[in-house]
N, C-alpha and C positions, 0 to 999 in steps of 0.2 A: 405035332403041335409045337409052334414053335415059342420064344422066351416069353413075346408080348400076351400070346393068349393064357398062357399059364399065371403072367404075373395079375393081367388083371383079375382073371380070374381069381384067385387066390387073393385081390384086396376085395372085389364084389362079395366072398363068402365072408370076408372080414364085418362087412357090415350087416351079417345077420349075426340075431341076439344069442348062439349060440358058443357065437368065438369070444371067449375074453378078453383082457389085456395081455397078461401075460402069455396067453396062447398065438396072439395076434403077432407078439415080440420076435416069438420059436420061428412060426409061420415064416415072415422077413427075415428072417437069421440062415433059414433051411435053404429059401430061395437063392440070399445073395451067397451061401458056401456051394451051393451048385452049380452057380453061375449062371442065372436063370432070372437076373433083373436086367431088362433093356439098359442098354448105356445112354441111349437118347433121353432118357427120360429121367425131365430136372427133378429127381427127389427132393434136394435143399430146397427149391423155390418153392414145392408143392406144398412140401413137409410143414415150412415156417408158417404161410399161411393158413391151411387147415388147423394147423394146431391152435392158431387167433383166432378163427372162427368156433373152434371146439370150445374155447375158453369162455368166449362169448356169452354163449349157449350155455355154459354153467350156470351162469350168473341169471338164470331163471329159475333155477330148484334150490335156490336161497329165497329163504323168508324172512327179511328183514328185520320187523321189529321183534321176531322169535330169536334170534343171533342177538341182540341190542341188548333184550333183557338176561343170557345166557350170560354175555359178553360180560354184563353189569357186574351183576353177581360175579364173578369168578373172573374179573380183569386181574389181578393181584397175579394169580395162579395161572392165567394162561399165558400173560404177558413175563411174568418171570421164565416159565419154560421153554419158552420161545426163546427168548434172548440168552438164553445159558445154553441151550441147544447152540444156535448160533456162533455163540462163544468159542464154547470146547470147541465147536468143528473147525474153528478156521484156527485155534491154535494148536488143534490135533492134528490138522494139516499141512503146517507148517512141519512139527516135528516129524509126519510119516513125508516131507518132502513133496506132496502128490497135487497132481495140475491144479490149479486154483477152481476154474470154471468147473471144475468133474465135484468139486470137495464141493463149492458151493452152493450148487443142486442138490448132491445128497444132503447137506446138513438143512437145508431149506425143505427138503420133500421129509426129512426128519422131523427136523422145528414145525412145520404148516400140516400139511394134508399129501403127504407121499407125493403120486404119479400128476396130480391135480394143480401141484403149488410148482412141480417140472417144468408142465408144461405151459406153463403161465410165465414162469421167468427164462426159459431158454431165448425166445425173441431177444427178451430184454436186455440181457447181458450175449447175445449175438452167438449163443454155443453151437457146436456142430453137433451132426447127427452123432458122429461118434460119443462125442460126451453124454449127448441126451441121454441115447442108447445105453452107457456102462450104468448112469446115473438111474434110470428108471429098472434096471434088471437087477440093481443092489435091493433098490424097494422095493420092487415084487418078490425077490426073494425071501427077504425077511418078512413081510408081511404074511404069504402063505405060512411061514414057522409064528410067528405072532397071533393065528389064528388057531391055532392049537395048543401051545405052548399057555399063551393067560390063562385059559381056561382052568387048565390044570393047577398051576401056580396057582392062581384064585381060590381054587378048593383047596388046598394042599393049605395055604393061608387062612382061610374061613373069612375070605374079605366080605366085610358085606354088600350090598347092591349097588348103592352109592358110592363106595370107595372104588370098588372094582371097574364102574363106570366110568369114575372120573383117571383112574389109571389107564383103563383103553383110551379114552380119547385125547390122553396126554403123549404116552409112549408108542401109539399103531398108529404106523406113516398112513393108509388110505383110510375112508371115508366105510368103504364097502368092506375092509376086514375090520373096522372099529365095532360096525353093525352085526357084522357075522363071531364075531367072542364075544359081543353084550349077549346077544340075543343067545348064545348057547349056556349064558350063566342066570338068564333072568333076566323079567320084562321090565323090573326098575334100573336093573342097570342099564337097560337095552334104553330107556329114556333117556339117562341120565347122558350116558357114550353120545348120544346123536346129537342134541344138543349142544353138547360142550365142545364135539367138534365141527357144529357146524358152525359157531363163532367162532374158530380160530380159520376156516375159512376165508374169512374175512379179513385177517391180516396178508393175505396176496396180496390187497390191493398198493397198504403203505409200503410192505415190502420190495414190493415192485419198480414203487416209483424212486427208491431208494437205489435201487438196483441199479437202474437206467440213468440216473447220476454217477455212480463208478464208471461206466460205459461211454465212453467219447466213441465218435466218429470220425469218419478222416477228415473232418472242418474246426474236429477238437471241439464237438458241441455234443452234450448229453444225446440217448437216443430215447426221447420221445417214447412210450407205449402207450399210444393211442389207444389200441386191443381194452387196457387195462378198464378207459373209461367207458366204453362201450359194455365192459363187463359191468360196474358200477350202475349205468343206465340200466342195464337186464335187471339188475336186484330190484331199482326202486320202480319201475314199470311192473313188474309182476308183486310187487306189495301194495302200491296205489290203486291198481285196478284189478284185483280179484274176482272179480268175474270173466276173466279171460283163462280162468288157473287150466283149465283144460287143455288150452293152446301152450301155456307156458310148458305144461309137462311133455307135450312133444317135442317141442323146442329142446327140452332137457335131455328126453330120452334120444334124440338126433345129437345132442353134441356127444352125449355119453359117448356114443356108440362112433361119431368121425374122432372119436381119441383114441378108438379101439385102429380105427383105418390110420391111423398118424402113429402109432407104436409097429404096426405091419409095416410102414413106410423107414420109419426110421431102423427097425432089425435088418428090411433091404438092405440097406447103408455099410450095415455094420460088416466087415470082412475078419475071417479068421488071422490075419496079418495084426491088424488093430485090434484085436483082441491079445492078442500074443502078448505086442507090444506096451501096451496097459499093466498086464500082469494082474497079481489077485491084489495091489493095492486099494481100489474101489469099495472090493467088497471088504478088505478087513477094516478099512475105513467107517464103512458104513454100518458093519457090526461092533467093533467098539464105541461107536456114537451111539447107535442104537442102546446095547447094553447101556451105558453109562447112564442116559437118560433113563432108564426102566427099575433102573436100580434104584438113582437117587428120585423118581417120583414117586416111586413105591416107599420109598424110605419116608419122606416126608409126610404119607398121606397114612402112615401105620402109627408114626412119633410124636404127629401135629400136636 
C-alpha cells in the first residue's frame, strides 16, 4: 500500500461521524511523522479553501434572531470579555516574546468560539498550516480539561445553573465542550451555555473583517474575506426561510464534519522539526489566557 492510498484513505475515514476533531489532528500528525503524506499533494491550497467552505456551512446552524436576543441581553458581558481576552493576549504575548499570528489565534479561538473562530480567521490574516495546527492543538487541549475540570469546580462552588452557564460559555474555547459541562451540571445551565455562546459566534464576523485590515498583500491592499459574507448570507437565509431547516442541518452537519477533514489536513502539515521548533510557548500561552480569563469571569459572576 503505498503513501497516496493510505493518506486518502485516512482523510475518507475522517469524514465519518465517528472521527473527531481532535482525533482527526493525531490522525494528520501520525501520518506526516511517518512520512506517509504525498509531497505532490497542495495541502496549503487544499487546506485554505475547505476550511472557507467549512465556515460557510456553519453559518447555517446559527439562528439569528435567537443570537440577537441572547446578544441583547448580555452584550455588556460578552463584549467586555471578548475584548479583555483579546487584550491580555496580545500583551501577554508581547511579554512571552511568541509569533504574533500563533498568539493571535489562540487568544481569538479563547475570546470567540475555540477551533470555529481558527478556522474562520486563519484565511484572513494568511496563517500557515503550521500555526493553525499549534493554535488549534492549544484549544483542543484545554477544552478536553475544561470539560471535566467546571464541572467539578461548579459543584465544589455550588454555582447555580445560570451562573455556571454563563461561566461555560464565557471561559470554554468550543461550542461542543460549552454543551458537554452545561449538560453534565444541568438542563438550565445547558440552556443558558448554548445560548450565550452562540451569540458570541457571531462576533467572527466583525472580528474578521477587522482582521483582514491588519493584513496587506503584496499591492499593500487589505485582504478581502469574502468567505466571511457568504457565512453572514448562510445565517440570514436559514432564518428567513425556515422551512428549508432540514436542508440547513445538513448543510451544517457536512461543514461540521469537512473541519474534521481540514484538522487531518492541516496535522499532515505539521512535522516533528516544527514542532520542536515552536517549543511549549503556545501552549503555556494558551493556558495562562485561559486561566486568566476563568478566573477573572468567575470572579465577576460570584461578586456581581
Amino acid at each position: 500500500m503505498n503513501n497516496k492510498t493510505i493518506f486518502f484513505a485516512a482523510g475518507l475515514v475522517c469524514l465519518t461521524p465517528w472521527i473527531s476533531s481532535p482525533s482527526a489532528l493525531v490522525i494528520g500528525l501520525c501520518l506526516s511523522s511517518l512520512g506517509l503524506v504525498p509531497e505532490d499533494f497542495a495541502l496549503n491550497k487544499v487546506t485554505k479553501k475547505l476550511l472557507a467552505y467549512s465556515v460557510v456551512g456553519l453559518g447555517f446552524g446559527i439562528h439569528l434572531q435567537e443570537a440577537i436576543t441572547v446578544t441583547t441581553e448580555g452584550i455588556g458581558l460578552i463584549a467586555t470579555s471578548i475584548f479583555c481576552t483579546l487584550i491580555f493576549g496580545f500583551l501577554l504575548a508581547r511579554a512571552m516574546k511568541l509569533e504574533t499570528k500563533i498568539s493571535y489565534l489562540i487568544s481569538c479561538g479563547t475570546a470567540i468560539c475555540g477551533g470555529s473562530a481558527i478556522a474562520a480567521l486563519s484565511p484572513t490574516i494568511k496563517a500557515t498550516e503550521q500555526q493553525i495546527g499549534l493554535a488549534l492543538a492549544t484549544v483542543f487541549i484545554l477544552n478536553s480539561i475544561a470539560l471535566f475540570v467546571f464541572p467539578m469546580v461548579g459543584h465544589a462552588l455550588l454555582l447555580d445553573q445560570v451562573t455556571f452557564g454563563t461561566w461555560a460559555a464565557i471561559a470554554i474555547h468550543d461550542t461542543s465542550s460549552v454543551v458537554g459541562a452545561a449538560s453534565a451540571y444541568g438542563e438550565q445551565a445547558l440552556t443558558t451555555a448554548t445560548t450565550l455562546k452562540l451569540s458570541r459566534a457571531l462576533w467572527i464576523v466583525p472580528i474578521s473583517f477587522m482582521s483582514a485590515l491588519l493584513v496587506k498583500n503584496k499591492n499593500g491592499r487589505a485582504a478581502f474575506p469574502y468567505f466571511i459574507l457568504f457565512y453572514c448570507v448562510a445565517i440570514l437565509v436559514s432564518d428567513y426561510l425556515p422551512q428549508y431547516e432540514f436542508v440547513y442541518q445538513g448543510i451544517f452537519a457536512i461543514a461540521k464534519q469537512s473541519l474534521v477533514v481540514c484538522l487531518f489536513l492541516i496535522g499532515c502539515s505539521i512535522s516533528k522539526e516544527n514542532m520542536k521548533a515552536s517549543g511549549i510557548k503556545p501552549m503555556a500561552f494558551g493556558v495562562i489566557l485561559w486561566l486568566l480569563i476563568s478566573v477573572l469571569s468567575l470572579s465577576w459572576l460570584l461578586y456581581r
